[in-house]
N, C-alpha and C positions, 0 to 999 in steps of 0.2 A: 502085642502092641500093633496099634494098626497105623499102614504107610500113609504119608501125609504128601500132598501135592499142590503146586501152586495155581490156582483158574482166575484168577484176575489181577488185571493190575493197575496203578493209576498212579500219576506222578505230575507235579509244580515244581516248576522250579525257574531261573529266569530266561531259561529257554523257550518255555513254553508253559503252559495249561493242562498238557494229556501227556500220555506217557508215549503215545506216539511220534509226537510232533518234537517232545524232550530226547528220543530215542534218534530220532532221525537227524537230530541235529546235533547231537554230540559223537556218530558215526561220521555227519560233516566236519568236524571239529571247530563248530561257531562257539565263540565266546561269549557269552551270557553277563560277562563282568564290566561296569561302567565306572564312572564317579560316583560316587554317592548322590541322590538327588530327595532323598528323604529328611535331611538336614541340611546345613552350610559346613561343609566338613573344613573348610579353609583351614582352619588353626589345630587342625587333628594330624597326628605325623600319621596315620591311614585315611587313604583319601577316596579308596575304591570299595565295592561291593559286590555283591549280585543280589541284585532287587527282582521282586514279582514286580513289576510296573503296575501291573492291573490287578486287581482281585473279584473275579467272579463277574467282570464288567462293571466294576465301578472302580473308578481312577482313585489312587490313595490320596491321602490327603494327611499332611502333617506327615509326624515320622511313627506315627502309629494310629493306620486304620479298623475304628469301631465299628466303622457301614457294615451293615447289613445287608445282602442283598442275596441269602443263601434260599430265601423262603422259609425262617425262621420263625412262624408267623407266632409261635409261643415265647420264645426265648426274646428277651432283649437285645437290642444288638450290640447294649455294652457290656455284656455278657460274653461278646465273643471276639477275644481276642484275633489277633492278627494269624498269628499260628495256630489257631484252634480251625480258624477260618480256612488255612491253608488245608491242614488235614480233612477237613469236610469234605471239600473237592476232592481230594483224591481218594477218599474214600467212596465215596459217588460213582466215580468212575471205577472203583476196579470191582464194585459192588454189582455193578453194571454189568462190566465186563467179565464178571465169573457169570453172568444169565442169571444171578440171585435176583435178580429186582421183577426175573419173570417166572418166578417159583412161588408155589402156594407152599411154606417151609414152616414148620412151628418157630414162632419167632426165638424160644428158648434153646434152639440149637444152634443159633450164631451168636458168637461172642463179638466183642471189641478189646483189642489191649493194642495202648497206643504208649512211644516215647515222647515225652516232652519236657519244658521246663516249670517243674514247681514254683521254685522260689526266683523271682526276679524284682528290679528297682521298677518302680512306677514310679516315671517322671512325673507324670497331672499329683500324685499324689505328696510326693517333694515338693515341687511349683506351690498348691495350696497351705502347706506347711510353712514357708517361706512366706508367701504373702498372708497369712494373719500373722506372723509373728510379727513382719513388719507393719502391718495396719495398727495391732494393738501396742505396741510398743514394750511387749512382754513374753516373756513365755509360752508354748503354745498351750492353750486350755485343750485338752483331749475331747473336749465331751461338746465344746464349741467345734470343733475339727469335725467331727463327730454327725454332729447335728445341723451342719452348715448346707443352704440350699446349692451350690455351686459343685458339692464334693457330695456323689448319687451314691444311694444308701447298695447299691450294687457292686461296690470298688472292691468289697471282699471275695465278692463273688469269680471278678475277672481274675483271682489269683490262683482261685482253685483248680490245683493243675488235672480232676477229673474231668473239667469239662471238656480235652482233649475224648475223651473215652464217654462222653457224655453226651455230647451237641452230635454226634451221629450216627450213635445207637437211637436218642431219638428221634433223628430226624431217619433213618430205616430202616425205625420198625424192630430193632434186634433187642433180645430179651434174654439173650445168654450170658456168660460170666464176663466180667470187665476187669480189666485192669489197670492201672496208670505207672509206667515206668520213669525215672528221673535220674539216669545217671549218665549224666553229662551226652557226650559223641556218641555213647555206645546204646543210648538209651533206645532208640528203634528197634536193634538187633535184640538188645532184653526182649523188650515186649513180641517180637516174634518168637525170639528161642520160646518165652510163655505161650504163647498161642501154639506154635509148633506140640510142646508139651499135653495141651487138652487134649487136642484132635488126637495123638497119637494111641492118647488112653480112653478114649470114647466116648471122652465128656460132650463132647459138640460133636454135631458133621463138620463144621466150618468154623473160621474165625477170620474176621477180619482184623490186620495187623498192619501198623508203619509208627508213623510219627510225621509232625510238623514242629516246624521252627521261623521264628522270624524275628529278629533281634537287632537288628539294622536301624542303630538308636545311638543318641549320643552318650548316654550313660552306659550303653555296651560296647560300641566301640573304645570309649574313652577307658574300662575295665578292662577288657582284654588286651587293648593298647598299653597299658602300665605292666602288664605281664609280660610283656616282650611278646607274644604270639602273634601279633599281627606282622602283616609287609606294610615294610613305607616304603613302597616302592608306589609314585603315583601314574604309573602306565597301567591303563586295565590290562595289555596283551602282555605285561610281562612281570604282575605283579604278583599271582599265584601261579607256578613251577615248580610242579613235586616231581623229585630227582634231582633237577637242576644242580649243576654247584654254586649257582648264585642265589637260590631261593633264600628267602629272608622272612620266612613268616607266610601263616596261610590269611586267605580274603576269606571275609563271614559270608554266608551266602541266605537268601530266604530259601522254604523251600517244607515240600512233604512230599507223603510218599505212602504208599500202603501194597498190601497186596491180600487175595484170599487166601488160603490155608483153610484145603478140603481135605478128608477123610477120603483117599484113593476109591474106595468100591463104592460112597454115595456120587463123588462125581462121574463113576464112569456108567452108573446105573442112568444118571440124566444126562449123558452124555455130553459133558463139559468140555471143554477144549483145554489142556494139560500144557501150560507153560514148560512145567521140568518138574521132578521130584525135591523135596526139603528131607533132607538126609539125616541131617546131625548138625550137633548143638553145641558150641563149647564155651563157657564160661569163666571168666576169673579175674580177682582180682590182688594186685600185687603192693598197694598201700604205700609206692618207693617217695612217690612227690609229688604235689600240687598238681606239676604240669610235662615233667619227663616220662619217660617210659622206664621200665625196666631196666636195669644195664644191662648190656648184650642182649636185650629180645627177649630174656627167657621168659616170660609171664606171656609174652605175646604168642611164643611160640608154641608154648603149654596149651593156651588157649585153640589153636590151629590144629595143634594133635586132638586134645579132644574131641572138637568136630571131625575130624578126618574118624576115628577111632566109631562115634556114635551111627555114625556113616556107613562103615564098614569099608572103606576106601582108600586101599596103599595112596601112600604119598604120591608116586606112579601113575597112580590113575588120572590127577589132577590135571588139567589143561589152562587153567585161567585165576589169575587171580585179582578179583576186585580189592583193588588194595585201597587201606585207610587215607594212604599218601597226601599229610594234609598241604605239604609245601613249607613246614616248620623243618628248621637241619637237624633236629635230633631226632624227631619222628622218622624223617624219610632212612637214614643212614639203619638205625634201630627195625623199623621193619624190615628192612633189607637183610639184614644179620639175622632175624628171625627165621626170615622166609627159608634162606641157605640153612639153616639148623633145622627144621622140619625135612626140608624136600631133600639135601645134600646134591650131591650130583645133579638129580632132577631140576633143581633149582635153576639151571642154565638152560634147560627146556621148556619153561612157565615160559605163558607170558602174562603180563601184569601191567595193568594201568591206573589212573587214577583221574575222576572224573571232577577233582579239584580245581583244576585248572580252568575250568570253562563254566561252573556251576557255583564255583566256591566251596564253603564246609558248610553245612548245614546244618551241623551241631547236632541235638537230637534226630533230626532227619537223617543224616549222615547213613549209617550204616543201612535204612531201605533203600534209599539211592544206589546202594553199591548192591545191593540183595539183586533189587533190578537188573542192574546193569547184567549181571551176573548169567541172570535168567535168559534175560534178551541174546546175548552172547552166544546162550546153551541154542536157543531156540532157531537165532537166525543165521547161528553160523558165523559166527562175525565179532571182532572185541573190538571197543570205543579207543582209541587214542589217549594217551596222556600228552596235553597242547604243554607247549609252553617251553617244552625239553629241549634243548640248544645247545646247550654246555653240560656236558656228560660231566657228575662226580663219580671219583674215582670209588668209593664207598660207598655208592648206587650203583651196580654194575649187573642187575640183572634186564631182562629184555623187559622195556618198560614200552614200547609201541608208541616211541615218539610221533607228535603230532600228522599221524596217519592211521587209520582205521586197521586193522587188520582180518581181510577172511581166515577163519580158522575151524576145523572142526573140534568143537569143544564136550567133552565127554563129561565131565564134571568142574565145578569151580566151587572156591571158595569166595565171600566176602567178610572185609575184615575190616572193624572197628575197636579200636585203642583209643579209651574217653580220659581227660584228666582224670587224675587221681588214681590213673591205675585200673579204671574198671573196664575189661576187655569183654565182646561177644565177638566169635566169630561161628557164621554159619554155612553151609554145606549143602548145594545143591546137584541133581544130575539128571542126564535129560533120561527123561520114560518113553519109553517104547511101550506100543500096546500088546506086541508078542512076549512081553514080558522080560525078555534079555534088557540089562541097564547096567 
């Protein structure tokens, strides 16, 4: 099996545009989360978010932007959703930033596998539903719907959840194996664990991996609002708190994420600059409920062993954990019970944060977000804060790095994503050394 390593990276989110700028600001501990300003959230019991403000410099516009301004010059640009758009960007950038954009590479040996969401409501497509049924006075005719100049023969196309995996293999050039993952939260961490999988077995040099998400809409908020998962709490600085014992709900956030996944001897042959090593992979899904976790952890914690295990990395070893921590009371208590059931003892010497608070949930993005963070951590010495923490629960009691940065020498980390329904990735990174000791 051959070792796999991270060279690039790139991240959006409402901090920022680049994973630098996103990096340096949630070590500041800025908040990213506003009112809503993509709709009139007024009569919504969630009244906060975290918005991309801008996309690629063009201001959005309505509560879901089609602009195009990626240099798409093939693709339509109502072909490209809002989260497809986000993933482009960061995919750019960490395309970029592994020096791939300045390599003559056979394009068949870089992949894409990206998480995102398949199946979603199209409001414009509701809306036109609604208005012929009430223009004709009748039932909707399908084939009038259909054939109507107002509603673009392209509507099937924006739902196709490949074009997350689609719109940036085109647009750089890459001609290797693709994928499209769709499970829920955890859907990033898939498409990596899958990308991590090629490289290891020689299918590609390289893969590029994350996800995007951007859902920040009245038919989503209004659906996860009926679920009980959101906060109605209408303070952005005190609305998402993972740990907290007040937290009420996580805040949805826009946002993606990517990174490279190289085959350790072709980057160190072009002399790449080596984030940290991708260790191990772990998988699983526990089928308990729509929107709980596991009782007591155990699927999550399953999950954590197997990466730890694919790794080769005592519990011991671990220094950091990029936790899911969405700011929901049953997730946060639940991971917590996991973490202590994996590490034991250890578990009082982690530390763990959670970049919810100041980013939001990302949803399919989620789990690169925390990969990142993870990485950054390894590399610069350093874990992000979990904002928001004020009132310690008694049933959250490990070191979560309340809203202050902390230097730290980090040896390896985990990040963890727990998606509704049950479907967990958690993956496993550590830093490389070029004398070989890790």
């Amino acid at each position: 099996m051959h070792r796999a390593v991270i060279t690039g990276l790139g991240m959006v989110t409402s901090l920022g545009q680049d994973a630098v700028t996103v990096w340096r600001r949630l070590l500041a501990g800025d908040n990213g989360i506003t009112r809503i300003s993509a709709f009139d959230p007024s009569e919504y019991s969630c009244q906060v978010a975290a918005e991309v403000p801008e996309l690629c410099g063009s201001a959005r516009t309505g509560w879901d932007n089609y602009g195009n301004e990626s240099g798409l010059r093939s693709i339509p640009s109502d072909y490209c959703r809002r989260g497809v758009q986000l993933f482009l960007k960061a995919a750019q950038e960490a395309h970029a930033d592994a020096g791939l954009d300045r390599m003559a590479m056979d394009p068949a040996s870089v992949g894409v596998a990206a998480g995102g969401s398949v199946a979603y409501v199209d409001l414009d497509a509701l809306l036109e539903f609604y208005r012929l049924r009430r223009e004709d006075g009748r039932d909707v005719d399908p084939a009038l719907f259909a054939r109507h100049g107002s509603q673009p023969a392209n509507t099937f196309c924006r739902r196709v959840g490949d074009l997350m995996t689609a719109v940036p293999a085109k647009k750089l050039g890459l001609a290797g194996p693709t994928a499209m993952m769709d499970t829920a939260c955890a859907a990033s961490g898939h498409a990596i664990g899958h990308a991590f999988r090629l490289v290891q077995r020689g299918r590609v040099k390289a893969m590029l991996a994350g996800g995007g998400a951007a859902l920040v809409g009245p038919i989503s908020i209004l659906y996860f609002a009926i679920l009980g998962a959101l906060s109605r709490n209408p303070d952005p600085d005190q609305a998402s708190r993972p740990f907290d014992r007040r937290r009420d709900g996580f805040v949805m956030g826009e946002g993606a994420g990517a990174v490279v996944i190289e085959e350790l001897e072709h980057a160190k042959v072009r002399g790449a600059r080596i984030y940290a090593e991708l260790a191990g992979f772990g998988s699983t899904m526990n089928a308990h409920n729509l929107t709980d976790p596991s009782p007591e952890g155990a699927c999550e914690a399953r999950t954590m062993d197997l990466a730890l295990q694919e790794a080769g990395l005592a519990p011991e070893s671990i220094d950091y954990v990029a936790a899911h921590g969405t700011s929901t009371p049953k997730n946060d208590a639940i991971e917590t019970a996991a973490i202590k059931k994996v590490f034991g003892d250890h578990a009082n010497r982690l530390i763990v944060s959670s970049n919810k608070g100041q980013i939001g949930h990302t949803l399919s993005a989620a789990a690169v977000c925390n990969l990142i963070c993870a990485v950054k951590a390894i590399d610069d010495g350093c874990a992000p804060p979990t904002m928001h923490l004020n009132d310690p629960d008694r049933e959250c009691d490990l070191d979560y790095i309340p809203n202050r940065r902390r230097p730290a020498t980090i040896r390896a980390a985990l990040a963890n994503s727990f998606a509704f329904g049950g479907q967990n990735a958690v993956l496993a990174v550590k830093a490389y050394y070029a004398n070989g000791v890790s």
